[in-house]
N, C-alpha and C positions, 0 to 999 in steps of 0.2 A: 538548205535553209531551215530546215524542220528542229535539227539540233540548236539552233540560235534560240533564247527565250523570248519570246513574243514581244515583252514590254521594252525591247530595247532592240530590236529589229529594225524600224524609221531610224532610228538616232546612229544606228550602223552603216545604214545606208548613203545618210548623209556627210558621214564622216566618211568613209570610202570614196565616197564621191568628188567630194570639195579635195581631199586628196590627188586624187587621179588629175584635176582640173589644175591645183598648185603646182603637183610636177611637170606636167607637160607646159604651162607657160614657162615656169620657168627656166625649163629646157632648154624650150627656144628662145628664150632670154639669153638664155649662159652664152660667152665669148666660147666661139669655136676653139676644139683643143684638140694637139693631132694627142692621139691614145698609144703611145709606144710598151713596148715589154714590159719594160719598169716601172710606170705608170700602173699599168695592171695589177703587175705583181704586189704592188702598196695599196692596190683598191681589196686586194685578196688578203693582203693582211691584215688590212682594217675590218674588214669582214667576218673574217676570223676571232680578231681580238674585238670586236663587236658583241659576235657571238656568246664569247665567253665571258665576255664580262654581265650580256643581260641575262644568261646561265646564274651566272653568280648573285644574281641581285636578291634583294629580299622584299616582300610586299608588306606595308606595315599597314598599322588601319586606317580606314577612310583611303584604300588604294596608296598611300605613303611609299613609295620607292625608297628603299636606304642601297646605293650604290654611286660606284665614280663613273658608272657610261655615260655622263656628259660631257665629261672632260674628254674623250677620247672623240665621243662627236663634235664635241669645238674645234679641236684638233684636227678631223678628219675635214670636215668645211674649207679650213685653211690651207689642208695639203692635198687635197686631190679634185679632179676636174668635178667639173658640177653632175654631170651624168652618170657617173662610176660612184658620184658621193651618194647619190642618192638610192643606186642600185644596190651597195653596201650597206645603208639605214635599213634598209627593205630587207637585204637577208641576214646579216644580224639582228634585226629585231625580231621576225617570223622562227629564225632556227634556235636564237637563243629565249625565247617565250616558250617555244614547244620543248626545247631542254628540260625548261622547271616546270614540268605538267601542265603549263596553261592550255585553255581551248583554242582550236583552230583559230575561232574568230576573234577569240581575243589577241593572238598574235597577230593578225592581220591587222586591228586595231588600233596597234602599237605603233607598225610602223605607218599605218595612216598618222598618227597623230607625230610620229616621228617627222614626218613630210612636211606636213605644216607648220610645226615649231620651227624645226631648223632652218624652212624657206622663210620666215617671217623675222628668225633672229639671223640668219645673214643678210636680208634685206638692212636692217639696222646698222649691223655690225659695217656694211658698205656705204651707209651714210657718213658714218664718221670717218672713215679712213676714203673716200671717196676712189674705190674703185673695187673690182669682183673681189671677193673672199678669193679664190683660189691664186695662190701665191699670194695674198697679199702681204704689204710690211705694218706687223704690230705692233713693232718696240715703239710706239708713242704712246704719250698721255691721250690722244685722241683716242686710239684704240683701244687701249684700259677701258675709256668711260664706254668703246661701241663694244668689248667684252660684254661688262656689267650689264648693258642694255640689252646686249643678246641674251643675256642670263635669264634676264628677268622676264624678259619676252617669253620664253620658251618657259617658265618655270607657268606664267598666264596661260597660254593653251595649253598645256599640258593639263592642268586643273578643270578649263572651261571641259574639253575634252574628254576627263575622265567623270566629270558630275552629269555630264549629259548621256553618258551610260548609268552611272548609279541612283541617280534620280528616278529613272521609270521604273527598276526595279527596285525600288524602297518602298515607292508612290509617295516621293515628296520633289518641293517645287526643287526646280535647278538654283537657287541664291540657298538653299539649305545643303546642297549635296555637296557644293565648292568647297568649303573646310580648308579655307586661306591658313596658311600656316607665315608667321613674319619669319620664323628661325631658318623655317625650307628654303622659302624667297629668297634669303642672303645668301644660304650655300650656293644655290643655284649663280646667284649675281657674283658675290663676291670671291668663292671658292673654287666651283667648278669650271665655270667659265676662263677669267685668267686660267688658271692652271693649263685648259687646254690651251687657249693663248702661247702658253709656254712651254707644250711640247709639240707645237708646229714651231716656234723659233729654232727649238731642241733639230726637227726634222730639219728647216731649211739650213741648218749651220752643217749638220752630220748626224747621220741616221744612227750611228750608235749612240751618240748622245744623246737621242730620241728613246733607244733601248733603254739607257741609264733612267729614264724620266719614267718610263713605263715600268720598270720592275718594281720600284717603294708602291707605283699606282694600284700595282696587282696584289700587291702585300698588304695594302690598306682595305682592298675591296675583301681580302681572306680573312682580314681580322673585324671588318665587321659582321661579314656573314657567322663566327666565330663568336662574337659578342650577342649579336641575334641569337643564336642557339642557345647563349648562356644565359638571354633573358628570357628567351622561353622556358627554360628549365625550370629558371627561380620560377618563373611565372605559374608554373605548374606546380614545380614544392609549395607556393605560398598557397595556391588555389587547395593542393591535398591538404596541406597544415591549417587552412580556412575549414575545411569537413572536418577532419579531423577533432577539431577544436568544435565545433558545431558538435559532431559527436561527441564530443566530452560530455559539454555544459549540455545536451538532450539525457545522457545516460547520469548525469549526478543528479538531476533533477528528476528521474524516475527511481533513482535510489534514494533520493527525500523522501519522495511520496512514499514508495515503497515500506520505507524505514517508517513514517508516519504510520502508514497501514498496520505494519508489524505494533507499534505500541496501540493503535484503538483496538486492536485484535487482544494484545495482553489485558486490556483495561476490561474488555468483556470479558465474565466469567459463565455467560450463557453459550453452549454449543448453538444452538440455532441462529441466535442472532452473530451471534462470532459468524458464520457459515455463509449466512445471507450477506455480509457484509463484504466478506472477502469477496465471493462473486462478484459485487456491483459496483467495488470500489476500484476492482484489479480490472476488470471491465474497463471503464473509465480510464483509467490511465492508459493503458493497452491498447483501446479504440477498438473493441472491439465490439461485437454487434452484439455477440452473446455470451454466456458464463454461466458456467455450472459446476459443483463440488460435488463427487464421490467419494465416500468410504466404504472400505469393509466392515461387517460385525461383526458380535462377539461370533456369526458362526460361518466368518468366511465368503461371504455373501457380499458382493458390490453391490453397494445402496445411492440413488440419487437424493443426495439431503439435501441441497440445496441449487436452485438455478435463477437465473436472469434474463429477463426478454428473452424468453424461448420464443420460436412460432408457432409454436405450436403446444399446445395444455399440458400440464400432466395429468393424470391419475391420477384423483382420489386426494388425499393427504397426508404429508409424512412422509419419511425415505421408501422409496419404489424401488424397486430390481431392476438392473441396468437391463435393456435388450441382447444386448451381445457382450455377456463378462466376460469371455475368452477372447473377443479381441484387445482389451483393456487388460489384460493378464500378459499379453505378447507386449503390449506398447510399454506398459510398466517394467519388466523386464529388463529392458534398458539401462533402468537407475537413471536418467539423464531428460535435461527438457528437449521434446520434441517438436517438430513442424511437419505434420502430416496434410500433402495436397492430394493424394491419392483416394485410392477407395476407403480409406481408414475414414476420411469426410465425412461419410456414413457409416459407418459400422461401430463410429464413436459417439454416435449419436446417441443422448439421452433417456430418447423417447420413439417407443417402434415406429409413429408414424414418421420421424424421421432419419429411418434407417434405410427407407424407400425414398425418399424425396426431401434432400436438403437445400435451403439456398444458399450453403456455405460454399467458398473454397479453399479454406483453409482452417488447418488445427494446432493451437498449439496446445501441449499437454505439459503440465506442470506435476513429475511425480511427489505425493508428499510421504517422504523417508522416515523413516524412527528405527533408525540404529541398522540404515540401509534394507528394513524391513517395509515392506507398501504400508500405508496406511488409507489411501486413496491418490486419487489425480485432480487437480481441478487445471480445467478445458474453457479453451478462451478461443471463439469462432467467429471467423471473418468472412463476409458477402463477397471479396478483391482476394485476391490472389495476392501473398504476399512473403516476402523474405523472413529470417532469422540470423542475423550477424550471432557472429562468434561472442563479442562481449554481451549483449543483450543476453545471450542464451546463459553465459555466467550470473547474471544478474539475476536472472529468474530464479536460477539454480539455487542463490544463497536467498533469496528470499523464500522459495518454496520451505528450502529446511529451516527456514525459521516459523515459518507459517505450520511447517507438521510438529514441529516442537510444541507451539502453542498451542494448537489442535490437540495432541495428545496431552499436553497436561493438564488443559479444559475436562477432559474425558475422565482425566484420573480422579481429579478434583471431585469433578459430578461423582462418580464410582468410590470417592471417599467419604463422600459427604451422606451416601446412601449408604455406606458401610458403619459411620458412626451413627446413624439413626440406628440402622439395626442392629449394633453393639448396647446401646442406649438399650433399647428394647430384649435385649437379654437379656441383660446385668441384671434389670428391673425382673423380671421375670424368673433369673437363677433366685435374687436377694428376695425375692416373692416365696420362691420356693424352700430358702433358709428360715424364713419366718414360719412355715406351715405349722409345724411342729409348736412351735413355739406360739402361738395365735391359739391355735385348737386348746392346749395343754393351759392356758390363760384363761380363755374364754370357758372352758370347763369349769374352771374354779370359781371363777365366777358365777355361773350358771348352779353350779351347787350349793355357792353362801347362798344365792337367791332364793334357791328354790326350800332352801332350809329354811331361813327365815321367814319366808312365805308361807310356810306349812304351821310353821309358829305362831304365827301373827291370824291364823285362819283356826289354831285350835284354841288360842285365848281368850275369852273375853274379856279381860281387862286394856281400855282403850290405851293406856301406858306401856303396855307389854307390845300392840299392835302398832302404836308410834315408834316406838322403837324398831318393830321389826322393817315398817316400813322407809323407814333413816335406812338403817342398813341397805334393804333393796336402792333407795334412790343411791348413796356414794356406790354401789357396785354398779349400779346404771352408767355413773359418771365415768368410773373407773374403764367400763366398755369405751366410752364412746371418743376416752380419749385414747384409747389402744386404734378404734377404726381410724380416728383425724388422723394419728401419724403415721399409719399405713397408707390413706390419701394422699398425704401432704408429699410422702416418698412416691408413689406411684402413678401420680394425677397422671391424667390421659390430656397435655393441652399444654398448650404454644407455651416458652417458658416465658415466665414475666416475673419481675421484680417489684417489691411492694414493701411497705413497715411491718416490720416482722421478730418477735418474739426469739431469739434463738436459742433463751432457753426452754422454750416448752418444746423444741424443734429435736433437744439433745436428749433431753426427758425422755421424749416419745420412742426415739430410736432405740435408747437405750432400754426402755421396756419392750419394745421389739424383738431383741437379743436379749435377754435377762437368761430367756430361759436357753438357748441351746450356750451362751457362754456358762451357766453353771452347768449343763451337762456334762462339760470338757473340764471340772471341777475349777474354773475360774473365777476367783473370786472379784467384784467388782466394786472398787473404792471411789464414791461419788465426792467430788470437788468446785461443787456447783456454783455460784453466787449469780444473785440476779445482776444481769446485765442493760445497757440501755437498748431499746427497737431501734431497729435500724433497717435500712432497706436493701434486701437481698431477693434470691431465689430463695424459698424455704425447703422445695423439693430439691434442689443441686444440692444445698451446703449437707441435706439428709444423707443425699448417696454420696457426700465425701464422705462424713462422718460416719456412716455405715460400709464406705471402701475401710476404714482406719479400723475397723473395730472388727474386720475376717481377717486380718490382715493379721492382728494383734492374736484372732483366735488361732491362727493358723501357724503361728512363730509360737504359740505355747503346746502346742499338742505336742506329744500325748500326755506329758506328765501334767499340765494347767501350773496355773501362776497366779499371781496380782495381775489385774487391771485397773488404770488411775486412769477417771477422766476427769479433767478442771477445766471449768469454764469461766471467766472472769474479764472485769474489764481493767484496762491499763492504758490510762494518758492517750485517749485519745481511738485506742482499738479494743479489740474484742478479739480475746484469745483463747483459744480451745487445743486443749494438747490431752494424745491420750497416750498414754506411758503404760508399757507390758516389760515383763519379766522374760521373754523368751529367749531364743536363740541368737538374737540381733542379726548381723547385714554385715557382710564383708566390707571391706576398705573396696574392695578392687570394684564393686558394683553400685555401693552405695554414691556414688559420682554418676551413674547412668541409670538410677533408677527412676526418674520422672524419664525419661524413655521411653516411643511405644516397644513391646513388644521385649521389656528387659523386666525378668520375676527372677526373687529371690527366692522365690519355693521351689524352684529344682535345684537350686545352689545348696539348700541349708535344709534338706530333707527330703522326703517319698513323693511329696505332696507336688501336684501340677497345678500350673498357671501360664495364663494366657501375658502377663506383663501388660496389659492395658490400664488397670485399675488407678492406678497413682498418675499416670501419663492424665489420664482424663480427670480425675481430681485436679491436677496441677491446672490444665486446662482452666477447670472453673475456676476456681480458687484467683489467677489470672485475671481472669472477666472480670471478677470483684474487687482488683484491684489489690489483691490480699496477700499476704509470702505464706511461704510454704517452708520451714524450716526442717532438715531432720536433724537427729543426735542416737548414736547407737555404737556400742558395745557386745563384740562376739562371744556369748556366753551370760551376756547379762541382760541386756534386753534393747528397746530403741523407743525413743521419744519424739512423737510425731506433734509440730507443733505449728498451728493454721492463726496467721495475724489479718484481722478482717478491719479494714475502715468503718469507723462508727458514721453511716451516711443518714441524716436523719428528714432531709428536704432533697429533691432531684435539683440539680444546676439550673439556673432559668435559661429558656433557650430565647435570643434574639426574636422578636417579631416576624416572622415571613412578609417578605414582600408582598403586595396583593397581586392578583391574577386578573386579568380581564374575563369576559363571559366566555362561556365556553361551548361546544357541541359536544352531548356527551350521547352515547348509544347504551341504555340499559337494558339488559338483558336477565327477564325472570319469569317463572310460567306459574309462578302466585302472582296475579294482576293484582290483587288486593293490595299485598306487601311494595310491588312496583309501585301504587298509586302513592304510598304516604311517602317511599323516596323520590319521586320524579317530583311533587310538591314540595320537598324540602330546595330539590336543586333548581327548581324554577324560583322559588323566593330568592334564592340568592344572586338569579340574574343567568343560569344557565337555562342554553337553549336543549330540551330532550326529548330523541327520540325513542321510544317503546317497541320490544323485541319480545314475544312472550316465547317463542321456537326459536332455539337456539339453531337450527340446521340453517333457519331462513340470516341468521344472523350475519354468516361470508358475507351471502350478498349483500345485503343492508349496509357493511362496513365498508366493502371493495366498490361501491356504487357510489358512497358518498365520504364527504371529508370529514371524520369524525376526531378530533382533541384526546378524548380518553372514553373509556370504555367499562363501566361497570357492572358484572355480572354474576348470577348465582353460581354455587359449585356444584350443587345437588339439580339436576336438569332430567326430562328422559329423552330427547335426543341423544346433544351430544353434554358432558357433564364440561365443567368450569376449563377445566386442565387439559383436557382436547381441545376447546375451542380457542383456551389462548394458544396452546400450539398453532392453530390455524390461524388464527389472526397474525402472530408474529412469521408464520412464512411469509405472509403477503406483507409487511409493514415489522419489518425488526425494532423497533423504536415506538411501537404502538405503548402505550399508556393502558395499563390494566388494572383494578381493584376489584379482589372478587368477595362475593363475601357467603358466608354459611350457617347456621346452627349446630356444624356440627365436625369440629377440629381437633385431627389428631396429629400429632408433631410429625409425623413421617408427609402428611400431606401438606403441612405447611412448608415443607423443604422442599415437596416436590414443585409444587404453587412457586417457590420462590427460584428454583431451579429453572423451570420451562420460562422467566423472564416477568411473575407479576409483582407488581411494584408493594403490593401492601394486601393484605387479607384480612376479613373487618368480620369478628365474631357477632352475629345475632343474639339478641339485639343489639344494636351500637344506638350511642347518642347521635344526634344533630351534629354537633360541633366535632365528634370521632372523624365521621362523615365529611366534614368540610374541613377539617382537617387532613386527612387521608388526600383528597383530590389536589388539593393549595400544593400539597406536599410532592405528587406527584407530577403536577405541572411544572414546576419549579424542574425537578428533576430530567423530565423530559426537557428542557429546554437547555438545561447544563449539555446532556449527550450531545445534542444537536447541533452545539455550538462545538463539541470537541471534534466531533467528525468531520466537521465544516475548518476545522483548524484555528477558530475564534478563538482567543486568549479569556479569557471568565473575568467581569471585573471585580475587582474585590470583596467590594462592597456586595455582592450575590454571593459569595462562598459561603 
């Protein structure tokens, strides 16, 4: 009994019971029958073909039989004595239940309930034909309707019988378990029943006729077990083709995301916040607990730049040295994404302390490729133990190499953009060094009419001789001071800006600049000057074009020297400056590729070397300004360099800024004095601030509380402007920064706008620089917030 399940143990019992009670009355009910050979030997075949047929049967749901063993037990009622009939139900249903794997007790079950059906539906079936089932005569309508009745009978217990086991073990009431089916009911009444009806007439006429009726029986009972099988099948292709299809519409929907991810990655051109985002966003989708980005540096060195919900801290600030690079050297190696549950759990770990104790158990690593070269991995950790399908791992795969693509041209970009500062800062510094000569050799002569006429004016007495000398001194004073302006105006140390400006005293100045080393090289120089109208330019950019045109021009006449034309003039609308040499000119074959980086016509057309950047970067400005860049040139005769600039005389008005609500703003400056008179501007306007005068203490001031944006000095002795936004933006990629200084050199304003700060505000600023800068940067920070979040911009904010 121990094998029975508990909750249907009583209801076993009692069916068992009421059983044993059924057959022995109506045992002794039944009309005596002598039991001869033949008798037997049909109790033995029914027995058999009993057997085989509850073999064959099929359980559908809610216990549903699909089979024809009724028909043959209607049939058997009618042809064999009542004692042998019933001995038959009992081992046909026991042998053919343990046939199809059923449990002992449920075979036993079977034929209890086998017991009571069929004693209940021959009880009926004897009402209407008014005498025992065995032999009785059925060919009447009477008997049809005591069929049907017996059909129906038997199709009622058989259900009460089967809900009174499945009831206790669901635990619901018995009117919930019965699961009345109308379509069952009528096979039973109207199908199975006759039919058996109709192969006991088949037996009482002649037993092979009985044959003939049994063999279509056995072939319907083989084609439905057949059909069953075929509906399990579908049943199962439809259930794979349901995952399947599940697994589509899950992996195209992390290929959206993904694909989203990949464009807010192109849209950042800062690596740290590029970095941090990837982690938290690939996170997120992934589900995974934790993330973290590794690169190598420029010296081969695995670096952690970036992580997410660690458990544990890192170190300090800034990319850290991984713990164990060599095991990241082995998992990289691969080329391929991986799913490590082993010991790698730890050894992959970020952070020493967890190399020793992780609560991960699983890793996936994401190698990031450039041109199947490592670039790094970024590592996505899970708490659960868990899989990697085959397409997910594709999927990863072409995102990672789009994500290292991005990665690396972030890198380049940064590494370009630090490379044209310090190109900037040569050229400025060679063109410094071209002028030496030339400045000194100026400034001498100057220095000599002065000193001349000084010595003059100090042996005269005559106050007319002394006016005089003193005239002189003042225009050679002027004569200095605009040699030093335009040396200024070419070499200023400070963020470029555009203004109304003068370009011809801009062309003037340059060209007294070069006066004297172009007539060194016996070039002679043909001014074509007219005044032009102010207009608003860079006046240091358009110098160092026009000072690229004019080495350029020296350097295409050496060594014999030449004419040099410059004219400067306006024309309907522009301002055009062309300077026209006699030299060597510019092939066909290069002068098509000469705004080029890194294409010179001086190793083409003589001795002389060049870098080919000079015209590339000219072209550049000239661009910004809106302005063309014509050439014209002849091999052997020379080339005419000719620059058309937009006469721009008011800035475009920019729309209104939407306003801002109040804001929390964290300032951070260790002149409290200087802080007092900003934190009183930003409180009149309605912001709420608080005051940082140590920058070290400022992490936590910001990680501690909800700060909007963040304004601070550059020059600090902690930590200085540009380390602490780095620090800020590891903790808050999207953090809001304005730094501001007294003291601004273009290499640091790149770098300022590089590490992610929104605007850098030279000392002194006005009031409204100021409130403007913040409006402006709010605005902005709420554009990213909305792109990341996948928000559409409404128009009217663009």
């Amino acid at each position: 009994m121990h094998t029975i399940p508990s909750p249907v143990r009583g209801s076993l019992i009692g069916l068992w019971s009421a059983a044993i009670l059924v057959g022995a009355i109506s045992w002794l009910l039944a009309p005596a029958t002598p039991l001869d050979a033949g008798t037997w030997l049909a109790a033995i075949l029914f027995a058999l073909g009993l057997t085989i047929f509850e073999a064959l049967t099929i359980v559908r749901q809610h216990d549903r039989p699909l089979a024809v063993t009724l028909v043959l037990l209607i049939a058997a009622m009618i042809i064999l004595p009542w004692p042998l009939f019933l001995l038959a139900v009992a081992i046909g249903a026991v042998a053919g239940a343990l046939a199809r794997a059923a449990p002992w007790w449920q075979a036993l079950s079977l034929a209890a309930t086998r017991w009571i059906a069929l004693t209940a539906g021959s009880v009926v079936l004897m009402i209407f034909v008014q005498q025992h089932t065995y032999g009785a005569t059925i060919a009447s309508p009477s008997a049809l309707i005591g069929l049907i009745g017996s059909g129906l009978v038997i199709y009622l217990i058989e259900r009460v019988a089967s809900a009174s086991l499945i009831a206790p073990m669901m635990g619901e009431p018995l009117p919930a378990a019965l699961h009345w089916r109308l379509d069952d009911a009528s096979w039973y009444a109207l199908i199975f029943a006759p039919l058996g009806g109709m192969l006991a007439i088949l037996w009482q006429q002649e037993v092979w006729a009985f044959a003939l009726g049994i063999a279509p029986l056995a072939m319907v009972q083989i084609s439905l077990r057949r059909q069953h099988k075929l509906e399990e099948a579908l049943s199962i292709a439809d259930a794979q083709l349901r995952t399947a299809n599940a697994r589509l519409l899950s992996l195209s929907r992390q290929s959206e995301h993904l694909q989203s991810l990949v464009v807010s990655l192109m849209a950042s051109r800062d690596v740290p916040t590029m970095l941090n985002l990837l982690g938290e966003r690939l996170s997120a989708l992934m589900e995974a607990d934790s993330a973290w980005v590794t690169l190598y540096d420029e010296h081969g060195n695995l670096q952690l730049v970036a992580s997410h919900h660690l458990p544990a801290p890192t170190e300090g600030v800034g990319p850290q040295p991984i713990p164990l690079p060599r095991d990241y050297d082995l998992a990289l190696e691969r080329r391929r994404v991986t799913l490590f549950t082993d010991r790698h759990v730890q050894t992959l770990a970020p952070v020493a302390a967890l190399t020793e104790h992780s609560p991960w158990q699983a890793i996936i690593l994401l190698p990031l490729l450039d041109e199947q070269q490592p670039l790094g991995a970024v590592c996505l950790a899970f708490e659960q133990v868990r899989g990697l399908k085959e397409d997910e791992q594709r999927l990863l795969a072409a995102f990672a190499r789009h994500a290292a693509a991005v990665i690396q041209n972030a890198r380049l970009f940064r590494r370009w953009q630090e490379m044209q500062i310090e190109l900037g800062r040569s050229a400025k510094l060679a063109a410094v060094g071209t002028f030496a000569a030339s400045i000194a050799h100026e400034f001498n002569n100057l220095l000599s009419g002065m000193l001349g006429y000084a010595q003059l004016g100090l042996a005269d007495d005559e106050v007319e001789t002394k006016n005089e000398a003193l005239k002189v001194v003042l225009d050679t004073c002027k004569r200095g001071s605009s040699i030093t302006g335009s040396l200024l105006t070419f070499a200023r140390r400070r963020e470029s800006r555009r203004e109304l400006s003068d370009l011809r005293e801009v062309i003037d100045g340059t060209l007294t600049l070069m006066e004297i080393e172009l007539r060194k090289h016996s070039i002679q120089v043909v001014r074509q000057i007219e005044v032009v109208p102010l207009t608003i330019c860079d006046a240091g950019q358009i110098a160092q074009v026009f000072l690229n045109l004019l080495t350029n021009a020296r350097d295409a006449m050496k060594p014999q020297g030449g004419v040099l034309t410059v004219t400067l003039k306006p024309e309907q609308g522009w301002i055009v400056l062309q300077v026209e040499d006699t030299g060597c000119g510019i092939p066909e074959a290069i002068r098509r590729q000469i705004f080029q980086p890194f294409v010179t016509t001086k190793n083409a057309t003589g001795n002389q070397s060049g870098t080919g950047l000079g015209l590339a970067v000219s072209y550049g400005i000239i661009q910004n300004h809106n302005g063309r860049f014509e050439v014209e040139s002849e091999v052997g005769k020379g080339t005419t360099m000719t620059i058309r600039l937009p006469i721009v005389q008011e800035e475009p008005a920019e729309a209104a800024p939407a306003p801002i609500p109040s804001l929390h703003l964290l300032v951070i400056d260790d002149d409290e004095a200087a802080a007092r008179g900003l934190i009183e501007l930003l409180e009149r306007a309605g912001h709420r601030v608080t005051y940082c005068a140590h920058s070290a203490e400022a992490v936590a001031i910001y990680t501690a509380n909800q700060f909007d944006m963040v304004l601070s000095d550059v020059v600090m002795p902690e930590l200085d402007g540009i380390t602490l936004l780095n620090v800020l933006r590891s903790y808050d990629p999207v953090a809001s920064v304005i730094l501001f200084t007294g003291h601004i050199e273009p290499d640091q304003v790149a770098a300022m706008a590089a590490s992610g700060a929104y605007a850098v505000l030279r000392k002194p600023f006005a009031a409204d620089e100021l409130m403007a800068a913040v409006q402006a940067a709010y605005h902005d920070r709420e554009r990213t917030r909305r792109t990341l979040a996948g928000i559409t911009e409404p128009a009217s904010l663009r």
